[in-house]
C-alpha positions as CSV (number, residue, x, y, z in Angstrom):
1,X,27.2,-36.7,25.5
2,X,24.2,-34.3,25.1
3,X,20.9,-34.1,26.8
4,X,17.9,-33.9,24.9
5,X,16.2,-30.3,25.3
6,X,13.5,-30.1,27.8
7,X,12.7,-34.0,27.5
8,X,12.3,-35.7,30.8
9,X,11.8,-39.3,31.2
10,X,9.9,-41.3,33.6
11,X,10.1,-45.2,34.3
12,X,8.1,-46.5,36.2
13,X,8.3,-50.4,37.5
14,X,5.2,-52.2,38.7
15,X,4.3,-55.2,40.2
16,X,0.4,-55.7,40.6
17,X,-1.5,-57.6,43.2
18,X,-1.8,-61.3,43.4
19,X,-5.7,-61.4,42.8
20,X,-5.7,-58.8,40.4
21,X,-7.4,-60.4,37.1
22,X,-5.2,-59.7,34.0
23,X,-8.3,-58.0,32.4
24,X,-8.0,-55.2,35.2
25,X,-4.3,-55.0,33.9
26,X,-5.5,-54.1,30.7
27,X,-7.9,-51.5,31.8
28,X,-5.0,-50.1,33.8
29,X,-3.0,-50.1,30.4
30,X,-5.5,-48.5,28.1
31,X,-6.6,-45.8,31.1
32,X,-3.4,-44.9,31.0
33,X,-2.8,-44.6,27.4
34,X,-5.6,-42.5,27.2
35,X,-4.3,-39.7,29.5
36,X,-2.0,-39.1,26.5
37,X,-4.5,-37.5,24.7
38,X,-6.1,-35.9,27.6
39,X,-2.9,-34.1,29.2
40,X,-0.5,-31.9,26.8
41,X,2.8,-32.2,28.7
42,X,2.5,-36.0,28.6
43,X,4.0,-36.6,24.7
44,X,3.8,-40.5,24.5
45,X,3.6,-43.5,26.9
46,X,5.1,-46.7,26.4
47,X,4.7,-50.0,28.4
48,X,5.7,-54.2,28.5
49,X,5.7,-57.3,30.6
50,X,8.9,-58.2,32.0
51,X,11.3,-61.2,30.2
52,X,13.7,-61.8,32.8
53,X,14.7,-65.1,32.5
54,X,13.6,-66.5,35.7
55,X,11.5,-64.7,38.2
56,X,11.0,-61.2,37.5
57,X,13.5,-58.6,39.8
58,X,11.8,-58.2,42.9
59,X,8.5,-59.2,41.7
60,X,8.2,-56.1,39.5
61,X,6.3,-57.5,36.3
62,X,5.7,-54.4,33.8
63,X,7.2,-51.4,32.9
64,X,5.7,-47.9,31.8
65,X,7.4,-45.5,30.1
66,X,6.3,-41.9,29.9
67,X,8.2,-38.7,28.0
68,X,6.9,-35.4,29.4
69,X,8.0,-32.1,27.5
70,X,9.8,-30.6,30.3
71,X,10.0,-31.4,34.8
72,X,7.5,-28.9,34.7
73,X,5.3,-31.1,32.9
74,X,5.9,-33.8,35.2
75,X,4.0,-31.4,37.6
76,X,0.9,-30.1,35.5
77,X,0.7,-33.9,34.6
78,X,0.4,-35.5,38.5
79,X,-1.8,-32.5,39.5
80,X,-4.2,-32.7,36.5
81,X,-7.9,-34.3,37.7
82,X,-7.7,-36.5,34.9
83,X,-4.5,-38.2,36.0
84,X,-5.8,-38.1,39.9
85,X,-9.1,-40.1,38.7
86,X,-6.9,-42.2,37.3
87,X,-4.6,-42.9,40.2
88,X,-7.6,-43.0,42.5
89,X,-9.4,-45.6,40.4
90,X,-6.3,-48.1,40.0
91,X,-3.6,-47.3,42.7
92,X,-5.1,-50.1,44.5
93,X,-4.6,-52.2,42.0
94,X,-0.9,-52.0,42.6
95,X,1.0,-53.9,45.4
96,X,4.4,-51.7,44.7
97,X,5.9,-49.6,42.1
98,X,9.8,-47.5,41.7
99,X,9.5,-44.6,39.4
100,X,12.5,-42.7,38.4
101,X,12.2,-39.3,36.7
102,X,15.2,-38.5,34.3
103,X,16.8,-36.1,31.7
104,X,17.6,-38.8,28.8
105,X,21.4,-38.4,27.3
106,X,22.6,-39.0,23.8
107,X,25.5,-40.8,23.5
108,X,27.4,-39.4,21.0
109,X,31.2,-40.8,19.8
């Protein structure tokens, strides 16, 4: 196995308040894709609805991916004012979340 260089990983698993209207999902979506453009240490973003079979684990409905350059990046990117408007504008939007931060590994044979 070998890590990838630098590259950390963060997933993060949401599951959004009853009345929140699935238009203000899609704000939250886009705003959030945006901040890839806006913030250099975050390199792409990545999201989806869940398809368990069944009710979704624990409620959690979608998924968002993000791939930083380096933990550092992870840092510069919470900190930066664009990502705190952000979080300020649709945290309460969000009924709970579990984000886990990791180093992805290449499974090699």
């Amino acid at each position: 196995m070998e890590e990838e260089k630098g590259v950390v990983k963060r997933a993060l698993l949401l599951k959004f308040k009853d009345e929140i209207a699935p238009d203000q999902i899609e704000q939250l979506v886009k705003g959030q894709s945006r901040l890839v453009d806006l913030i250099e240490p975050l390199k792409s973003f990545h999201w989806g609805r869940s398809v368990s079979i069944g009710n979704s684990p624990q409620g959690f409905t979608h998924i968002f991916e993000f791939v930083f350059e380096s933990a550092e990046g992870i840092a510069e990117y919470t900190a930066h004012p664009a990502h705190v408007e952000f979080s300020n504008r649709y945290g309460p939007y969000i009924d709970d979340f579990v984000m886990i931060d990791y180093k992805p590994t290449i499974f090699r044979t």
